[in-house]
C-alpha positions as CSV (number, residue, x, y, z in Angstrom):
1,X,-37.8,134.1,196.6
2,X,-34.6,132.1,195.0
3,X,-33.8,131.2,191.7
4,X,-34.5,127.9,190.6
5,X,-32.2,128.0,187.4
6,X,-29.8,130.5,185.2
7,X,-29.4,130.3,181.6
8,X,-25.9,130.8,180.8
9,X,-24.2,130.9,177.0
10,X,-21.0,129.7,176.9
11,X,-19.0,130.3,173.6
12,X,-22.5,130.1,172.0
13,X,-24.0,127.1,173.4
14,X,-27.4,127.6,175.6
15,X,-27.0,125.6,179.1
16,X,-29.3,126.0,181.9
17,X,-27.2,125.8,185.4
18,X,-29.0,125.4,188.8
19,X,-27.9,128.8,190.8
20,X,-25.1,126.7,193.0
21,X,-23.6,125.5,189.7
22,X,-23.7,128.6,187.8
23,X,-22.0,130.7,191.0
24,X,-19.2,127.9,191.3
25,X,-19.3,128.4,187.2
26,X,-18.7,131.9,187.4
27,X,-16.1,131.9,190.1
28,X,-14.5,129.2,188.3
29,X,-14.4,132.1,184.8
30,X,-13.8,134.6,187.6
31,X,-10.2,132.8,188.7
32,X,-9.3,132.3,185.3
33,X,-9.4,135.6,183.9
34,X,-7.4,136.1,186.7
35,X,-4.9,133.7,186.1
36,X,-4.9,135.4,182.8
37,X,-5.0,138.9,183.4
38,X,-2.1,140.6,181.0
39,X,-2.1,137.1,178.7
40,X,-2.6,138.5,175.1
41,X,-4.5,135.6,173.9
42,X,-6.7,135.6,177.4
43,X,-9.8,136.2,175.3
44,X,-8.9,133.2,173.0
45,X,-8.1,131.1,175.9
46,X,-11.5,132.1,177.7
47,X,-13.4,131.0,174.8
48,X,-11.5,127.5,173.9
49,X,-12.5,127.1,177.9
50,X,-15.8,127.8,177.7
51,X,-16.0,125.5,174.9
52,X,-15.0,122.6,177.2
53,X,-16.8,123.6,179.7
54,X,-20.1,123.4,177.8
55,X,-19.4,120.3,176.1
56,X,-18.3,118.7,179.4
57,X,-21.8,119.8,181.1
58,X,-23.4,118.4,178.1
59,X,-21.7,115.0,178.3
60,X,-22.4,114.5,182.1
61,X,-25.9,115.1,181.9
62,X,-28.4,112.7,182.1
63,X,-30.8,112.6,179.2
64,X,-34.1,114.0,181.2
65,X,-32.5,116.5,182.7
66,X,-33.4,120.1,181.8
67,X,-30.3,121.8,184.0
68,X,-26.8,121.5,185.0
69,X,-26.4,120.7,188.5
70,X,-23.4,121.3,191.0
71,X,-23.0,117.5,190.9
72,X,-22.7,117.3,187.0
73,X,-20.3,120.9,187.0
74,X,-18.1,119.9,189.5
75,X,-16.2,116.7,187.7
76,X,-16.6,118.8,184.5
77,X,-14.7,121.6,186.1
78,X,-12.1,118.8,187.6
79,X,-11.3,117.3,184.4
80,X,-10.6,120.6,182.8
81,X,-8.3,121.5,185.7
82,X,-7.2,124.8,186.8
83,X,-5.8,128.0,184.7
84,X,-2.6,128.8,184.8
85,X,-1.1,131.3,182.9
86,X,1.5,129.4,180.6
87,X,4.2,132.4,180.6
88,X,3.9,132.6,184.3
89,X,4.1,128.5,184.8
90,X,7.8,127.1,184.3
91,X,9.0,126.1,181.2
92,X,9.2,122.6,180.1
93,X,12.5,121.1,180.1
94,X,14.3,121.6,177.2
95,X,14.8,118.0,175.1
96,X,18.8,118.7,175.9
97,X,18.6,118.7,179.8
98,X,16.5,115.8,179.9
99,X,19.0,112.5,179.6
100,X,18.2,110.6,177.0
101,X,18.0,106.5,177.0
102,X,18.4,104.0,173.8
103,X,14.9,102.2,174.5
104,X,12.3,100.2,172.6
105,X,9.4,102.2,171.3
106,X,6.2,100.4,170.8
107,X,4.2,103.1,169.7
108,X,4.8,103.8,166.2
109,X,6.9,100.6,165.9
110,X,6.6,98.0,162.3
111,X,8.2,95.4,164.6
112,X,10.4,95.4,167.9
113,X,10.6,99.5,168.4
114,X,14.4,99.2,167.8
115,X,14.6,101.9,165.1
116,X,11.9,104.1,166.8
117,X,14.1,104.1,169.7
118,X,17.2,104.2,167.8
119,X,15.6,107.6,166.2
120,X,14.6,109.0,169.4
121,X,18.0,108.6,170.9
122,X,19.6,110.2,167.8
123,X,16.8,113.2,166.9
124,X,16.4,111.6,163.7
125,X,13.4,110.6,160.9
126,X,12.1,106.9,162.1
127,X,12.1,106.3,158.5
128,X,15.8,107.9,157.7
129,X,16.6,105.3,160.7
130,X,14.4,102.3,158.9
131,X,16.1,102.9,155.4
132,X,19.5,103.1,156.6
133,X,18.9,99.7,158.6
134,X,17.4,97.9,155.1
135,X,20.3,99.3,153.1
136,X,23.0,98.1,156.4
137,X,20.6,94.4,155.7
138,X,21.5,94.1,152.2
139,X,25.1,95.0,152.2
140,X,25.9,92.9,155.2
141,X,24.5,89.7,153.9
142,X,22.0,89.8,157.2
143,X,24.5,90.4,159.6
144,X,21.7,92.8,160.8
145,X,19.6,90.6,161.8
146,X,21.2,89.6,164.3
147,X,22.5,93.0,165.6
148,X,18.4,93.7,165.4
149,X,17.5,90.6,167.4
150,X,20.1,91.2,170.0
151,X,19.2,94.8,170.3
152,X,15.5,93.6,171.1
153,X,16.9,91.4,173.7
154,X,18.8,93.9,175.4
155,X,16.9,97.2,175.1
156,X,14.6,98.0,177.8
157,X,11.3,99.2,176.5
158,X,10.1,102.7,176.9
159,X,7.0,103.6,179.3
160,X,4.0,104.8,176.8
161,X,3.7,108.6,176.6
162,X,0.0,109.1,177.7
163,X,-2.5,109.7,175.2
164,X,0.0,107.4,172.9
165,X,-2.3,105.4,170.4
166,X,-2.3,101.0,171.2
167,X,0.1,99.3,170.3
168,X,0.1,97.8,167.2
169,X,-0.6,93.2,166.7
170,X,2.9,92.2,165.9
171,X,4.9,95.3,167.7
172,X,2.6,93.8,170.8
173,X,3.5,90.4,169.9
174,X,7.3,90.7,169.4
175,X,7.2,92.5,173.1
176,X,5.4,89.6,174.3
177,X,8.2,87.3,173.1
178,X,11.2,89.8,173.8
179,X,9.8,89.5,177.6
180,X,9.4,85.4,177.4
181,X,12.8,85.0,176.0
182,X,14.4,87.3,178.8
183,X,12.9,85.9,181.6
184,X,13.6,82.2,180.4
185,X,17.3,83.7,180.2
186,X,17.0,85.1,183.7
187,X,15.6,81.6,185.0
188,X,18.4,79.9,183.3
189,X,21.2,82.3,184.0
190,X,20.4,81.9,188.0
């Protein structure tokens, strides 16, 4: 006699597994507490993981389905990735050993991503950056302009940061023009 199915509850949620997905499940649980042993929050962590798991289950799926199979759980499990115990991984770099560049930022950007990348360079408020540029416009009779346009040209952009939100119309339409310009430049330079 085997079992057909096993009906698990992660952080609440009901989900029936076939018996090959709920043993990968549980050696899956097994590895990460674990990875967590001596973690203070491990318990906090556990459930948050469960969570995902559940709702990952739930969104792979298919509608007439009554179970979870190993073929559903194991891109779930994929997605989520392993555990790793965050004290135990290596720190990120701090933001001083990492060199910074002046770059474009499109993300976030009103027009070219000057004074984004301006800000990012110097640690500062985008809008402390965006004020001090339309107060430098008015007292220099628009001199700024043209230090702004020239900045566009010669900035290289910055590659998105993922999970960075689109791009908005005219940021995305001043790049596309930034790039025309410069490679009509390179054509007519060479």
């Amino acid at each position: 006699m085997q079992r057909i199915s096993v009906t698990a509850s992660l952080n609440g949620m009901t989900i029936q597994f076939e018996q090959a997905a709920f043993d990968r499940l549980e050696a899956y649980l097994a590895e990460a507490r674990r990875a967590l042993a001596g973690n203070p929050d491990q318990a906090e962590i556990l459930t948050d993981l469960e969570q995902a798991i559940a709702e990952q289950c739930q969104r792979r799926m298919r509608l007439d389905a009554v179970r979870v199979t190993l073929r559903e759980l194991e891109p779930a499990l994929a997605e989520i990735g392993s555990v790793e115990d965050s004290e135990a991984a290596a720190p990120p770099p701090s933001p001083d050993a990492v060199p910074r560049r002046l770059e474009q930022v499109s993300e976030g950007a009103l027009l070219g991503g000057v004074c984004q990348g301006v800000a990012r360079y110097f640690r500062l408020d985008v809008t402390l950056v965006r004020v001090i540029a339309l107060l430098l416009l008015l007292l220099s009779a628009g001199i700024v302009i043209l230090i702004y346009a020239g900045m566009m040209l010669l900035l290289p952009y910055a590659t998105p940061e993922a999970g960075a939100p689109p791009v908005r119309r005219i940021p995305a339409r001043c790049r596309e023009l930034v790039l025309a310009l410069r490679t009509r430049l390179d054509a007519a330079t060479s």
